[in-house]
One Martini backbone bead per residue (centre of mass of N, CA, C, O) as a GRO file, in nm:
protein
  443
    1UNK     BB    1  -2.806  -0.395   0.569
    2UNK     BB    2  -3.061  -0.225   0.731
    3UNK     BB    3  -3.108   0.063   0.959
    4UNK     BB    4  -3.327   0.265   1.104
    5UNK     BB    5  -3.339   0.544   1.310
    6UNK     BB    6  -3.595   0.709   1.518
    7UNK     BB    7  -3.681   0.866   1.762
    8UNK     BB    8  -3.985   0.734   1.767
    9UNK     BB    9  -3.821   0.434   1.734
   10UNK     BB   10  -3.597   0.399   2.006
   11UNK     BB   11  -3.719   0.309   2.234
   12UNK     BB   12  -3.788   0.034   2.060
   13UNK     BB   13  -3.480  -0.073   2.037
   14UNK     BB   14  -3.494  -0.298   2.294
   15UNK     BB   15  -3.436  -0.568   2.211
   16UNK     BB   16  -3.311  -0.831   2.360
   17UNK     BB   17  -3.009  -0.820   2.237
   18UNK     BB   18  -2.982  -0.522   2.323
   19UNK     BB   19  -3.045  -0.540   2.617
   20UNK     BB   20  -2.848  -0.763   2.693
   21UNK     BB   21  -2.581  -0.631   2.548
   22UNK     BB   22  -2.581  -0.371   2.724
   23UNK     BB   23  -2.616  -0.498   3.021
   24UNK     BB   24  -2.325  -0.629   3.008
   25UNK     BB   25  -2.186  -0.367   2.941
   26UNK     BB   26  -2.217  -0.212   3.156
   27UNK     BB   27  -2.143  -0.365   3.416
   28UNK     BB   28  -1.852  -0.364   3.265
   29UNK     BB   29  -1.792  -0.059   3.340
   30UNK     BB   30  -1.541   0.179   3.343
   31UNK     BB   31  -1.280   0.386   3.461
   32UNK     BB   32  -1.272   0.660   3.212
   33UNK     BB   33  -1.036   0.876   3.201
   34UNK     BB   34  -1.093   1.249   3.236
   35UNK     BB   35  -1.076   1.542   3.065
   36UNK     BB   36  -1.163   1.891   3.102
   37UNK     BB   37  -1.291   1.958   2.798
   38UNK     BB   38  -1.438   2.126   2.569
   39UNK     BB   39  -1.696   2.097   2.296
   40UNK     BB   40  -1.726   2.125   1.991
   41UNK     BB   41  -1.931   2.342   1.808
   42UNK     BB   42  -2.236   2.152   1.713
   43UNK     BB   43  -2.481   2.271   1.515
   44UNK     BB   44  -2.749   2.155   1.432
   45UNK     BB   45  -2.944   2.068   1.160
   46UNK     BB   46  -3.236   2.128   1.056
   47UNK     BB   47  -3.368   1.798   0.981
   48UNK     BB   48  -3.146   1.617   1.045
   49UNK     BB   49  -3.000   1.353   0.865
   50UNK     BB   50  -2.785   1.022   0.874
   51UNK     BB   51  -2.623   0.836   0.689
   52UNK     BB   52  -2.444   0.482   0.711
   53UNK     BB   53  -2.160   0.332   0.625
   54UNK     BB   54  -2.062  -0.004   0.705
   55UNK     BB   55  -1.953  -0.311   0.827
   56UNK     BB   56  -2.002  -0.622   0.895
   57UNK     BB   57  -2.032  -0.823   1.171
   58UNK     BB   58  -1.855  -1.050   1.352
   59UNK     BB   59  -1.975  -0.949   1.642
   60UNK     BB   60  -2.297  -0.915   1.741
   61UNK     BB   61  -2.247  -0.678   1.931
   62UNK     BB   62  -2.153  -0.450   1.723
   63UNK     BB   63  -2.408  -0.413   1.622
   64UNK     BB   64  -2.619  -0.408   1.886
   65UNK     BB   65  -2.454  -0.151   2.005
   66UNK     BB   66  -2.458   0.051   1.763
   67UNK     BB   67  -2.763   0.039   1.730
   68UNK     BB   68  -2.771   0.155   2.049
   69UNK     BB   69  -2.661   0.449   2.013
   70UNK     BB   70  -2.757   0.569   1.808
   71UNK     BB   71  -3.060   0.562   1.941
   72UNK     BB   72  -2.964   0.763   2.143
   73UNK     BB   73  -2.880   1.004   1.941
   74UNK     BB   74  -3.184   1.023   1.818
   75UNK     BB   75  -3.311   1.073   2.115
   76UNK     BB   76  -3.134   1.346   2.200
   77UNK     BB   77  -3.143   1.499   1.860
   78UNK     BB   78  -3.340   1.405   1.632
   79UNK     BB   79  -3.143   1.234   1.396
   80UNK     BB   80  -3.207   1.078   1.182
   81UNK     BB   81  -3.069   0.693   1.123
   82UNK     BB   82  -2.904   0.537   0.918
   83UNK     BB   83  -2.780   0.169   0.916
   84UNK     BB   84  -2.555   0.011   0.697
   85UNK     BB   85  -2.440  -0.325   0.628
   86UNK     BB   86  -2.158  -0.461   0.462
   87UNK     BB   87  -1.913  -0.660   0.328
   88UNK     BB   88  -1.615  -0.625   0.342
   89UNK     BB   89  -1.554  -0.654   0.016
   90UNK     BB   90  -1.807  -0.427  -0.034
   91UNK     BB   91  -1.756  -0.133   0.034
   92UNK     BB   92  -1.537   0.015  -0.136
   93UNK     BB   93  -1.742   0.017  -0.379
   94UNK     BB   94  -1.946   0.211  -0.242
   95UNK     BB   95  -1.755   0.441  -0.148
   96UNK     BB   96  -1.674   0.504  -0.461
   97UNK     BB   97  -1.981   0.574  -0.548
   98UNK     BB   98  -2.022   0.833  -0.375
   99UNK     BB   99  -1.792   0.970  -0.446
  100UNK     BB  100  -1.803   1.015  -0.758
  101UNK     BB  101  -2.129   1.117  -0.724
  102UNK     BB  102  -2.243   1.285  -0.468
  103UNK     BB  103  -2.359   1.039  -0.310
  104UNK     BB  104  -2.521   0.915  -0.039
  105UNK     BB  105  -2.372   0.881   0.225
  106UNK     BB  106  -2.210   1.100   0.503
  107UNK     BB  107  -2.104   0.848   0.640
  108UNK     BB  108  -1.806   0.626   0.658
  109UNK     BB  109  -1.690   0.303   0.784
  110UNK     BB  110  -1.421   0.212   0.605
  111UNK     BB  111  -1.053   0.182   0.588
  112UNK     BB  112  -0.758   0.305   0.691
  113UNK     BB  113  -0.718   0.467   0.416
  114UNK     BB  114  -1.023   0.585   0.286
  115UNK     BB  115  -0.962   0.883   0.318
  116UNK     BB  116  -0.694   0.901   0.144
  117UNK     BB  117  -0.824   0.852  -0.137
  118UNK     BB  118  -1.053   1.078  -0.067
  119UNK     BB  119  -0.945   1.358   0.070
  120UNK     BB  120  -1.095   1.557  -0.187
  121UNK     BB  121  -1.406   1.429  -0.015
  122UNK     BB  122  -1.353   1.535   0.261
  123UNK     BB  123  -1.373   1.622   0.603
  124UNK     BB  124  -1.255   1.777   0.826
  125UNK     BB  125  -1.146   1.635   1.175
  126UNK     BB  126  -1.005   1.788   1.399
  127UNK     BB  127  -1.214   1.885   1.603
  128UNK     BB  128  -1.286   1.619   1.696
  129UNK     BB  129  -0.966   1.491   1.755
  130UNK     BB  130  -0.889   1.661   1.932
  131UNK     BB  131  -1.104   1.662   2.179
  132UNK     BB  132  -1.065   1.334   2.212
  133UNK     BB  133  -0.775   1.351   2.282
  134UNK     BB  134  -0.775   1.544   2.554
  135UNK     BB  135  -0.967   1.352   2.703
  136UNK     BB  136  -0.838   1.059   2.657
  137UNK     BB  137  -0.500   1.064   2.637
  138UNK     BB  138  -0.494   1.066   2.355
  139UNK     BB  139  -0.351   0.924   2.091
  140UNK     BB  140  -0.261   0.643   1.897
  141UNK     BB  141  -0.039   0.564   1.646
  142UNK     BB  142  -0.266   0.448   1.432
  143UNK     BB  143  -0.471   0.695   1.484
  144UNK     BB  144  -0.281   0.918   1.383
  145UNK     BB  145  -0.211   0.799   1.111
  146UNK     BB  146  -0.503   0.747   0.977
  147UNK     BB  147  -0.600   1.065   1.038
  148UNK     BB  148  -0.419   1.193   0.897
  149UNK     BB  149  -0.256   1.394   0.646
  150UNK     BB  150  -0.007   1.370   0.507
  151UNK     BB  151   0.214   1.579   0.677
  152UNK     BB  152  -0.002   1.688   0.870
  153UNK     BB  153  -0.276   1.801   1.119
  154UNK     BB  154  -0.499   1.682   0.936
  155UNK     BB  155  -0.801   1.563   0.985
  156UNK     BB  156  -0.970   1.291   0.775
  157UNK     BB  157  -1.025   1.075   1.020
  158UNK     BB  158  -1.193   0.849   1.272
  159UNK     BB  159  -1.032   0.619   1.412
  160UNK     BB  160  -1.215   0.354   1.632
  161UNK     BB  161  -1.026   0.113   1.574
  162UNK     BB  162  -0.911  -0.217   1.580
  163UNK     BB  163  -0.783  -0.562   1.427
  164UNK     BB  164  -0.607  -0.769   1.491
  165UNK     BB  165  -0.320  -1.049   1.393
  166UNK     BB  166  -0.249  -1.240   1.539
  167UNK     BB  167  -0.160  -1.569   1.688
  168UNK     BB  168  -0.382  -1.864   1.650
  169UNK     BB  169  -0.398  -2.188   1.885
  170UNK     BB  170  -0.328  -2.520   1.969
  171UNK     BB  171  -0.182  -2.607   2.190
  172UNK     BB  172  -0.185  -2.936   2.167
  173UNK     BB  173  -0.064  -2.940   1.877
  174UNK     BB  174   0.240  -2.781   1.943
  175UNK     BB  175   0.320  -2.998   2.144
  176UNK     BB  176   0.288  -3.224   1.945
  177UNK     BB  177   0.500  -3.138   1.762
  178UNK     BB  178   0.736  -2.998   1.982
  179UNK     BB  179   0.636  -2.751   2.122
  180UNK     BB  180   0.575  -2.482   2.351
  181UNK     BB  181   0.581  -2.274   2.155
  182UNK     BB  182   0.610  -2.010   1.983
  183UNK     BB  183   0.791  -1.925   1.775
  184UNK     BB  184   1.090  -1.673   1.710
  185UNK     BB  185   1.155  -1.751   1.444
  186UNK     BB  186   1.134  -1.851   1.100
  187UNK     BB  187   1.252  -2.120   1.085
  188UNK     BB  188   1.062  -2.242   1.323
  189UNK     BB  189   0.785  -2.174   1.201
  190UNK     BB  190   0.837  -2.356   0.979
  191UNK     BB  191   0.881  -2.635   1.114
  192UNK     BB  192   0.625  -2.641   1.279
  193UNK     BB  193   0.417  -2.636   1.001
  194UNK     BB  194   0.513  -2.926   0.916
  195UNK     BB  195   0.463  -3.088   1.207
  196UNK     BB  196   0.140  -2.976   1.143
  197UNK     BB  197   0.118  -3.171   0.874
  198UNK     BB  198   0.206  -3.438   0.992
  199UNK     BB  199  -0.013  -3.444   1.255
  200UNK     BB  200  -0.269  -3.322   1.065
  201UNK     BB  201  -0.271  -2.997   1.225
  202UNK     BB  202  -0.286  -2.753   1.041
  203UNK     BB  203  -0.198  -2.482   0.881
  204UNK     BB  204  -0.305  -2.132   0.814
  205UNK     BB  205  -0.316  -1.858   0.535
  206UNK     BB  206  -0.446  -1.637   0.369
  207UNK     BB  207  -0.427  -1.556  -0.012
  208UNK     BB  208  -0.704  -1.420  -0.093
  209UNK     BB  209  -0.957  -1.132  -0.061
  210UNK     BB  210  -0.830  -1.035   0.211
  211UNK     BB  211  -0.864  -0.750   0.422
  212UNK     BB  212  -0.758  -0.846   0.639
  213UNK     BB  213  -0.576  -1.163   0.652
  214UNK     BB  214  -0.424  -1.135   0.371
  215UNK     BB  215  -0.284  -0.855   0.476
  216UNK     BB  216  -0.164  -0.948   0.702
  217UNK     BB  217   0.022  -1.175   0.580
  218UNK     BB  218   0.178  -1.004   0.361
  219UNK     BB  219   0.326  -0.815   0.555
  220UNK     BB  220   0.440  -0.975   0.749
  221UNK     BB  221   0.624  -1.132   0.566
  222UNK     BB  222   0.773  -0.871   0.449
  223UNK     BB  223   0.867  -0.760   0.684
  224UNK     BB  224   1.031  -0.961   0.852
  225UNK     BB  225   1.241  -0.951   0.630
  226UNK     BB  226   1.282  -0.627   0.531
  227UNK     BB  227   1.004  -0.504   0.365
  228UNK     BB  228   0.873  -0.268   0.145
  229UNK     BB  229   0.685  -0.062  -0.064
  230UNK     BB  230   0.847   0.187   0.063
  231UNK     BB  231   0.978   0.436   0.150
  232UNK     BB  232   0.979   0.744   0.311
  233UNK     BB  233   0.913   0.896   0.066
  234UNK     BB  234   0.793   0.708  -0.180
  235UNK     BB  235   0.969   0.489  -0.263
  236UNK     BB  236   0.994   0.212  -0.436
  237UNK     BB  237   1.068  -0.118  -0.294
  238UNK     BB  238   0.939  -0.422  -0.342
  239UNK     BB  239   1.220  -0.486  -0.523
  240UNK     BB  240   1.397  -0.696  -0.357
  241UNK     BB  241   1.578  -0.915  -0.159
  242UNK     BB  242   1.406  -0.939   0.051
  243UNK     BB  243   1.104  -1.028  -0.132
  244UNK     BB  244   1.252  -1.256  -0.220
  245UNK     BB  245   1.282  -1.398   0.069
  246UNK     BB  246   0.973  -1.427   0.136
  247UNK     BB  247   0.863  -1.542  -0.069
  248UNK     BB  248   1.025  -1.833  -0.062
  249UNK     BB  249   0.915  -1.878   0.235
  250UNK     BB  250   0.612  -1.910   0.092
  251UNK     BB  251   0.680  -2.138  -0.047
  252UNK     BB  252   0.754  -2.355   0.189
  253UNK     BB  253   0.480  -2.284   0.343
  254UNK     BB  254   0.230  -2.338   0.157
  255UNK     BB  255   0.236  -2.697   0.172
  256UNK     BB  256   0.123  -2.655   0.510
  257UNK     BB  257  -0.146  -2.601   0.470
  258UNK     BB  258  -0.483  -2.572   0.391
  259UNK     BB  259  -0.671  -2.615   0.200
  260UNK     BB  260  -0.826  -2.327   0.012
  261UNK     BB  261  -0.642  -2.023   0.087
  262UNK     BB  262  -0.674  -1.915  -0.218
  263UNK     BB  263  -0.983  -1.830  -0.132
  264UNK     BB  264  -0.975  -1.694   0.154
  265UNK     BB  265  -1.158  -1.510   0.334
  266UNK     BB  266  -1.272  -1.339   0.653
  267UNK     BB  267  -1.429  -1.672   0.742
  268UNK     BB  268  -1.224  -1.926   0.701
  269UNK     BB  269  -1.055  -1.961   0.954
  270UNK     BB  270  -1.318  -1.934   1.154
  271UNK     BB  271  -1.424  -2.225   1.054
  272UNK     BB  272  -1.214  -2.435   1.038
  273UNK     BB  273  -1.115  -2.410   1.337
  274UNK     BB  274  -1.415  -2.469   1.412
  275UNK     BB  275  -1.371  -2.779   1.282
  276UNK     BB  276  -1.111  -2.941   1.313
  277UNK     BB  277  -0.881  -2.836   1.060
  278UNK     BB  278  -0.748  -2.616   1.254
  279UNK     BB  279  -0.454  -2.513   1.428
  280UNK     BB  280  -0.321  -2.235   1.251
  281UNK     BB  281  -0.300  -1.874   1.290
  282UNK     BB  282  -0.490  -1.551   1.203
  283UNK     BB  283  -0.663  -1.314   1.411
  284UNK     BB  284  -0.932  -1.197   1.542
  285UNK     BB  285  -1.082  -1.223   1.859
  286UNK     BB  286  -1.352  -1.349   1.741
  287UNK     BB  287  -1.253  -1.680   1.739
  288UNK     BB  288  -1.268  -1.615   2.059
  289UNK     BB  289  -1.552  -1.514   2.075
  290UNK     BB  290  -1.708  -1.790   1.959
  291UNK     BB  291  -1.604  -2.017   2.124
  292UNK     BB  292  -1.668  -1.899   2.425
  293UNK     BB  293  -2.013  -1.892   2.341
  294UNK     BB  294  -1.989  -2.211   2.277
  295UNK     BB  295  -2.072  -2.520   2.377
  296UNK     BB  296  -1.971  -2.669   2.112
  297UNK     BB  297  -1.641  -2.491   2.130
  298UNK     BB  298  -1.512  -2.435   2.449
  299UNK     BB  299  -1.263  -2.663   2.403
  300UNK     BB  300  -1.118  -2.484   2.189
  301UNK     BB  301  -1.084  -2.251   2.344
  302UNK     BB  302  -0.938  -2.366   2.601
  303UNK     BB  303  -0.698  -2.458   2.390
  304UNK     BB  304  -0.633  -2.127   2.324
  305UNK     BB  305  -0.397  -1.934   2.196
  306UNK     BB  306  -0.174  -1.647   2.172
  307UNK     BB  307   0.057  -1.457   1.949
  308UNK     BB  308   0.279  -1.307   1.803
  309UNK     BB  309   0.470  -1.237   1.558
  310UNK     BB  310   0.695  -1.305   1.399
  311UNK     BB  311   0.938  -1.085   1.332
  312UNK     BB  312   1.229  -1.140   1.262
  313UNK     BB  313   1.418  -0.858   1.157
  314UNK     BB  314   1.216  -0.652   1.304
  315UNK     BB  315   1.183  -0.437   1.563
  316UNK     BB  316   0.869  -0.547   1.569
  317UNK     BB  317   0.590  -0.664   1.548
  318UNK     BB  318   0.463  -0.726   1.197
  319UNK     BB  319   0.178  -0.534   1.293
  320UNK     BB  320  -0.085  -0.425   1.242
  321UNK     BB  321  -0.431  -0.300   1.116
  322UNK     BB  322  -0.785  -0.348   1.070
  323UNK     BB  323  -0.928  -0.002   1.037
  324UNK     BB  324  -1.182   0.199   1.164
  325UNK     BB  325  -1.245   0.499   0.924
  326UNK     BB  326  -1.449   0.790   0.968
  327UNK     BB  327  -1.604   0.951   0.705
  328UNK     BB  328  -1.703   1.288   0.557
  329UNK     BB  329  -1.866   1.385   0.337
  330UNK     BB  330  -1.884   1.692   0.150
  331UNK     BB  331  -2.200   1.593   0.040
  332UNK     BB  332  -2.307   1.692   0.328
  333UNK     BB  333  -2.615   1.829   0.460
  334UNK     BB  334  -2.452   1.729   0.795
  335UNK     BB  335  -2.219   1.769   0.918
  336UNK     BB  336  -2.241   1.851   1.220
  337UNK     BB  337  -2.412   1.594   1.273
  338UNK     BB  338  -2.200   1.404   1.202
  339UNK     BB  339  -1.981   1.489   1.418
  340UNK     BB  340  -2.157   1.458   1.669
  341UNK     BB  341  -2.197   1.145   1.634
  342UNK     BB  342  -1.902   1.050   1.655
  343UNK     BB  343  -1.845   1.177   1.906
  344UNK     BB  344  -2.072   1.055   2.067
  345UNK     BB  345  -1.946   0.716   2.013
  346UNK     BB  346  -1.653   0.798   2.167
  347UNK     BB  347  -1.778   0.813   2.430
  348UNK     BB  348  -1.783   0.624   2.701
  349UNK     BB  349  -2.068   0.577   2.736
  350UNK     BB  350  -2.077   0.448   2.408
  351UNK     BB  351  -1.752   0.284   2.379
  352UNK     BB  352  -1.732   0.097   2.651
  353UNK     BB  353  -1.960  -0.102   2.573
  354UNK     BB  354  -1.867  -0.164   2.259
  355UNK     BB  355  -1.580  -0.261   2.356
  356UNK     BB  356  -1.680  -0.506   2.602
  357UNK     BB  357  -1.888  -0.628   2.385
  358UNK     BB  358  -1.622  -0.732   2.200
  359UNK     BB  359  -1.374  -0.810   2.342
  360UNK     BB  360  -1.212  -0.566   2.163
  361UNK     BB  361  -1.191  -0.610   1.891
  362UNK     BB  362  -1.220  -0.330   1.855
  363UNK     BB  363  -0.951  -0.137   1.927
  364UNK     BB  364  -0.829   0.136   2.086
  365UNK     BB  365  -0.717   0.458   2.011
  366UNK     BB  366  -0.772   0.554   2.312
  367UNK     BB  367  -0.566   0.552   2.596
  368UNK     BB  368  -0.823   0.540   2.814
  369UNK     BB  369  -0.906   0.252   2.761
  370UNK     BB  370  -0.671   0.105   2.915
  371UNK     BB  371  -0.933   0.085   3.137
  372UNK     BB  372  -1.092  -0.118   3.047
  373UNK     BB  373  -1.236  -0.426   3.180
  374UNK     BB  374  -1.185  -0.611   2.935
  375UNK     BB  375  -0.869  -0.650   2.977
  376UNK     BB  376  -0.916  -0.829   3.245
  377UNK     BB  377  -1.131  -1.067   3.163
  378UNK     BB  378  -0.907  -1.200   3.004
  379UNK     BB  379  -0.595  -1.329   2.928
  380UNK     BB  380  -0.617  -1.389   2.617
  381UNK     BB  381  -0.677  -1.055   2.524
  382UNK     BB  382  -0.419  -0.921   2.545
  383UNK     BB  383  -0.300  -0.909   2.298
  384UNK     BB  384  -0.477  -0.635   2.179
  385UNK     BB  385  -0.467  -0.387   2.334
  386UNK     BB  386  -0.221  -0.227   2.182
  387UNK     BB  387  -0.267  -0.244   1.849
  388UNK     BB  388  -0.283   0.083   1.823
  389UNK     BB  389   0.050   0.083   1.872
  390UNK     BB  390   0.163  -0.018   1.650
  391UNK     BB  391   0.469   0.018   1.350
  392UNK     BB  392   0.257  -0.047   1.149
  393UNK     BB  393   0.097  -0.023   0.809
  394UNK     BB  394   0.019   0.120   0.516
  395UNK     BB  395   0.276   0.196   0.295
  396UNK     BB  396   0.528   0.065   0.411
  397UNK     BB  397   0.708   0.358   0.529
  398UNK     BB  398   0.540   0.565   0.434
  399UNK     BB  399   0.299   0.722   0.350
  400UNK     BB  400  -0.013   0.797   0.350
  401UNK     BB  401  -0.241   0.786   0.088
  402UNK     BB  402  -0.381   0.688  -0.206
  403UNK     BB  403  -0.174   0.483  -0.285
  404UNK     BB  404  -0.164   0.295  -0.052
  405UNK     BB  405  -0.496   0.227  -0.061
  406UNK     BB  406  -0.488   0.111  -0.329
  407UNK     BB  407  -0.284  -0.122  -0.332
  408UNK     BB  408  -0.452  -0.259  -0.084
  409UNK     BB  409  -0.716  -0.268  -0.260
  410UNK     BB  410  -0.555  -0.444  -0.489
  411UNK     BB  411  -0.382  -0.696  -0.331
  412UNK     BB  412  -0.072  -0.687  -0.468
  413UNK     BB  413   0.073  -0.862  -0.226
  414UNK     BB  414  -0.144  -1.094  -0.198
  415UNK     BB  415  -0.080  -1.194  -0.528
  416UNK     BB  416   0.228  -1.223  -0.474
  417UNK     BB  417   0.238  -1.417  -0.322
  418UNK     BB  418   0.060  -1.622  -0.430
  419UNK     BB  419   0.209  -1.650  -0.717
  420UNK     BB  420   0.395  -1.836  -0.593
  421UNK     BB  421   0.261  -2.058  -0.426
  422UNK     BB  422   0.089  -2.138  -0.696
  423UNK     BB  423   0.347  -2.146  -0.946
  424UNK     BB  424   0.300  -1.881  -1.124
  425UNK     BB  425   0.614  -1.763  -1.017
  426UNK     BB  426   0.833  -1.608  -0.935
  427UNK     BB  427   0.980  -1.428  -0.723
  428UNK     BB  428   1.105  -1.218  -0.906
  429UNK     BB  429   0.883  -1.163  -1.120
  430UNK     BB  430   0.671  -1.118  -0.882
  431UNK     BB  431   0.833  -0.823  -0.799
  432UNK     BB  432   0.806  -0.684  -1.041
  433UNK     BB  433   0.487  -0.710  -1.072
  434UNK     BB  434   0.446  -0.522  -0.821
  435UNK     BB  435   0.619  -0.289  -0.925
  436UNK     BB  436   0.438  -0.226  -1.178
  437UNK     BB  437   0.152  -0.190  -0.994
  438UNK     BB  438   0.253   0.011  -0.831
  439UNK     BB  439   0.369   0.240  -1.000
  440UNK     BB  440   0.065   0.357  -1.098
  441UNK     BB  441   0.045   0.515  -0.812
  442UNK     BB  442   0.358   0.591  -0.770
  443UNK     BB  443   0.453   0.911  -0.920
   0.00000   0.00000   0.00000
């Protein structure tokens, strides 16, 4: 869906919802502590309009607090601003042909990896990355890690948020398993989902092509084991020892799941645990933002607790980030004005209500942000504030590249993990497969 927002149409773009929704978040927004360092000049270009691809809301607020900055930006800069949104799974599609054919959107807000696939096609955003890095109190370790282009100092993205996916529960079923918590080591977490397949109440993880949950529980699985899809060097290492043990324990795992998780896109585990069908899983704030704000499934929330990933083997929870990566095309003919926009969104006065209207969803990559006061507002919500601190990527070990992004963007081990679950290779098979098709991006 498209949103275009001009100047002369900001004042009234205040409809009940956006209205709602800023002032809300307004009264609880926080003293974002900021260092005084001006702002890198970016004169707009005369006639400038925008248009912007994003990914759509999974809450709400998401999108109505983003479309209500937007139309601030619009009419205190003149700069008339379309806003895209479009299904999770669908954007890499448009940003492909974007990118391609040297037309379409001027800013993409994309996927963690995708300014680094399309690398030789976007905008250098130092300046605006350097700016916001001194006022804000540095970048956090994901944001700096997708936003520069690796090897350098040279920022080519400008991650605005990142949405983790902890361990997500319903207490009382846990319990009823035998367990007073989520256990700590990956023997134990076996255990747990085999006791709530056996009292009806089973776990279940993605393992169709989603973009946030799919990958975000093949990472896990494989880091957990000690397992990456390359070293530090960038040489290929999926088919090893550990991703072969990772493997066969989702072999084990996967009987436990409740039906239908090979086809589970990134709203089917939000849909199943509010209908009293899942009982375990891992998911973004959404699914308890969903719940607490819902009088028919509040009792849902009441009972929900969240934990880090099982470790395993790894020196920290084995979880990334499923990172929105804002990258500015060089085919934009309003370049400083694409700039001007990113800094504006990303300033306390517009990132502080959007970040708090969204209960943290998209957690924020700049340090000073630790002082929104959304992170305050629920003790079970505290487990996100970190997100963009975790030290697992896309790509790891490895430098995040092209190769890494299309790895990601192409399923390889969200596949290959399936194909174990669903009895359809061995484990040495299935990663041998996943080792050949690494292969062809990292030459």
């Amino acid at each position: 869906m498209a949103f275009i927002i001009r100047r002369r149409e900001s004042i009234i773009l205040g409809a009940a919802a956006a209205a709602m929704a800023m002032g809300r978040a307004a009264n609880a927004q926080s003293e974002i502590p900021k260092a005084d360092v001006p702002a890198p000049k970016l004169p707009i270009e005369k006639g400038a309009t925008l248009r912007l691809l994003r990914p759509a809301r999974f809450v709400e607020p998401d999108e109505v607090i983003f479309r209500a900055n937007s139309a601030k930006f619009a009419k205190e800069t003149g700069v008339d601003v379309k806003v895209d949104f479009v299904g999770w799974e669908d954007i890499r599609q448009q940003t492909a042909v974007s990118a391609n054919t040297g037309a379409g959107p001027d800013i993409v807000l994309g996927w963690a990896e995708d300014p680094h696939i399309y690398a030789d096609k976007v905008l250098e955003l130092s300046d605006v990355a350097e700016y916001l890095g001194k006022k804000y109190g540095g970048w956090m370790f994901l944001g700096e890690k997708f936003g520069k282009k690796a090897k350098t100092n040279n920022w080519i993205g400008l991650p605005m948020g990142g949405t983790g996916g902890p361990l997500v529960y319903r207490a009382s079923a846990v319990k009823e398993a035998g367990f007073d918590k989520v256990p700590t080591t990956l023997p134990d977490l076996l255990k747990l989902c085999q006791q709530l397949q056996k009292i009806k109440k089973p776990a279940g993880f993605a393992l169709g092509n989603a973009v946030g949950d799919a990958n975000g529980f093949a990472n896990w699985m494989l880091w957990a084991h000690g397992g990456s899809l390359v070293d530090e060097d960038g040489k290929v290492t999926i088919n090893s020892k550990e991703t072969v043990n990772a493997l066969n324990y989702v072999k084990e795992l996967y009987p436990t799941f409740i039906p239908g998780t090979m086809s589970w896109n990134d709203i089917s585990n939000n849909r199943a645990y509010a209908s009293n069908e899942l009982f375990f899983t891992a998911n973004g704030v959404s699914m308890y933002f969903a719940l607490k704000n819902d009088p028919a499934t509040k009792a849902i929330a009441d009972d929900t607790e969240h934990a880090l990933l099982t470790q395993g083997v790894a020196s920290s929870t084995p979880m990334s980030a499923t990172v929105l990566n804002a990258m500015v095309f060089k085919h934009s003919k309003f370049p400083n004005a694409a700039k001007a926009y990113l800094t504006f969104m990303m300033e306390a006065e517009q990132y502080d209500p959007w970040l708090t209207g969204c209960l943290g969803y998209w957690a924020h990559p700049l340090n000073a942000y630790d002082k929104s006061k959304v992170w305050a507002s629920d003790p079970k919500i505290a487990i996100y504030r970190s997100t963009m601190n975790n030290r697992f990527w896309s790509g790891y070990k490895g430098p995040i590249t092209q190769a890494a992004g299309t790895v990601a963007a192409e399923y390889i081990l969200v596949q290959m993990f399936a194909s174990v679950a669903a009895g359809q290779a061995t484990p040495a098979d299935a990663a041998k497969e996943a080792e050949r098709r690494t292969r062809r991006y990292y030459r």
